[in-house]
C-alpha positions, 0 to 999 in steps of 0.5 A, a space after each residue: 041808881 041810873 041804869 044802863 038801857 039793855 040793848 039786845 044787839 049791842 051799842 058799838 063795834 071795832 073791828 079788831 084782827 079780823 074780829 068784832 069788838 063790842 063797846 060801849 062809850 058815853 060822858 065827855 072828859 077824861 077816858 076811863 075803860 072798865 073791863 069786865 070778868 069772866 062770862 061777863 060782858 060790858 053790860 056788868 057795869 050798867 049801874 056805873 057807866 051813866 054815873 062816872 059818865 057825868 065827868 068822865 068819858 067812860 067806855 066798857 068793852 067786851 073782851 074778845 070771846 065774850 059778850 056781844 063781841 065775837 066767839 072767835 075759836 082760838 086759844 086763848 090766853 091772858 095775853 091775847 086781851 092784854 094786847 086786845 085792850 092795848 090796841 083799844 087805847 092806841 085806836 080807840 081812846 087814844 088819849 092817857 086813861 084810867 083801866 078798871 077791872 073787875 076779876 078776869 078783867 082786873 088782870 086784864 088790865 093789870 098786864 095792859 097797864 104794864 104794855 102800855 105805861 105811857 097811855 094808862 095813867 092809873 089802875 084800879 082792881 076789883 076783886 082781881 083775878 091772878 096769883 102770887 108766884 108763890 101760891 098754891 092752887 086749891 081746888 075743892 071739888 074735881 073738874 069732872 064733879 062739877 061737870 056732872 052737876 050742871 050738864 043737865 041745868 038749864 043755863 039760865 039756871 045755872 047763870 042765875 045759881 052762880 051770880 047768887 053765889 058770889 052777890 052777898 046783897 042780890 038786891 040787884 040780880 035782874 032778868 037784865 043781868 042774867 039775859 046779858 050772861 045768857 045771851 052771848 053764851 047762846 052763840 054758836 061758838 060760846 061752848 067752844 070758847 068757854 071749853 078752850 078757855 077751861 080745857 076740862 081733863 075728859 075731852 068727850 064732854 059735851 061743849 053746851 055742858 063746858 059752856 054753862 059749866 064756865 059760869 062756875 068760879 073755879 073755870 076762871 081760877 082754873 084759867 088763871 092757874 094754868 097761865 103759871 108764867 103770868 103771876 102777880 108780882 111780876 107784873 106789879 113789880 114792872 107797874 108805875 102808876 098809882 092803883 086802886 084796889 075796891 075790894 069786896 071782902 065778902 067775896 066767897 073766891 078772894 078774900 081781903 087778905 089778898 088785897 092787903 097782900 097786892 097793897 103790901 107788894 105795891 106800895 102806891 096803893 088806895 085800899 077801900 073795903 067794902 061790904 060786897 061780894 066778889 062784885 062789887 061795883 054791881 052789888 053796891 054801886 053806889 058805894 063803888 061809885 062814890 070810892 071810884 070818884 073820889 080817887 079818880 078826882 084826884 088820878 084824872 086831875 093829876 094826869 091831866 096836869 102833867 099833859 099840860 107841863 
């Protein structure tokens, strides 16, 4: 599969509130925007982006706090990236799009497409981050235990231990991929950000520890879990356009059932399951690939017929 060339120092920037916003954009055509998880960056999408690029104008932006874009110290919340996607259609794109989210990113973009109906004209998750309201958290290991584990691992280390953990086929788990989690988590402020995103309860751990600590799945769920206000089904029931979920259902953090739950909820919903982990469109692009395209052949068409009513 064609790969996205590294680029230690990024493709392009928007400034944002001040801020630096790294992303990448290539293809002509109708606009997708992938959003990327948590410690993640655009670079996730290397095996998607020159694919769906041969039909689609494809950009894949780096959340603020994360990647190439800047670590600014604030607190963070599920909101500050939804208006930060918003302000990426309305400046950026500036035409009607598809979001695509994998995890942290998928919420992402759940709540941007409900800020912004008009502009996003389809949704599909991957392994979406969030919770129903009614469900209830489940920890398996203390905050302060999983610290004490990884205080002393290099972060390399422990970048390279979590994506095994949640890649069931790492056929695809490169230097490339580790260095461009490793990289943006060597600026200076990547451990206050990581630490203000988890809010650990011992206030005198060390920031570097939170911050290679942040790579672990429960920082995320813990994330999510503390944004009590922002669930699920409130925003899906404020959705109206069609969604598509591409679930891993081997993903080791959130199961299948979930995505039958969401499609249950949402009636206009496209399920497809695949053989993956919790991220799919790196694990198996080529599959993530085909499903996006065939469903996106249909959305875009559709969209793009409306415009010219």
């Amino acid at each position: 599969v064609e790969r996205l060339p590294f680029k230690p120092d990024g493709y392009n920037f928007w400034t944002w509130r001040g801020r630096k916003i790294h992303y990448v954009v290539q293809g002509e055509g109708f606009p997708i925007v992938l959003i990327h998880g948590f410690g993640a960056s655009a670079f996730h999408w290397r095996y998607n982006i020159p694919e769906l690029a041969k039909n689609y104008k494809v950009y894949a932006i780096d959340l603020l706090g994360f990647g190439w874009s800047e670590k600014a110290i604030i607190e963070y919340d599920a909101m500050i990236w939804r208006d930060q996607v918003v302000d990426f259609l309305k400046e950026i794109v500036k035409e009607p799009t598809v979001l695509v989210g994998n995890s942290l990113g998928g919420f992402t973009a759940l709540v941007a497409a409900v800020g912004l109906p008009e502009q996003v004209v389809g949704l599909a998750l991957l392994n979406s981050a969030g919770q129903f309201g009614d469900a209830k958290a489940k920890t398996t290991e203390s905050e302060e235990t999983v610290l004490q584990k990884f205080v002393l691992k290099p972060l390399k280390e422990v970048f390279q231990r979590v994506v095994l953990q949640v890649y069931i086929n790492t056929s695809n788990v490169d230097d490339y991929l580790v260095e461009s989690i490793k990289m943006p988590a060597d600026d200076p402020n990547a451990g206050e950000v990581y630490y203000r995103n988890i809010k650990p309860p011992n206030r005198g751990v060390d920031r570097e520890a939170a911050a290679a600590a942040a790579a672990q799945k429960w920082l995320m769920t813990r994330f999510m879990l503390n944004q009590t206000e922002y669930t699920l089904d409130s925003f899906l029931s404020k959705l109206t356009c069609p969604l598509l979920l591409l679930w891993g259902d081997l993903d080791p953090w959130v199961g299948p059932a979930k995505a039958n739950r969401i499609k249950e909820f949402y009636p206009n919903t496209t399920l497809v399951n695949l053989k993956a982990g919790h991220c799919p469109h790196d694990e198996v692009p080529e599959l993530a690939n085909k499903a996006l395209v065939d469903w996106l052949s249909t959305t875009a068409k559709k969209a793009s017929s409306l415009q010219t009513v």
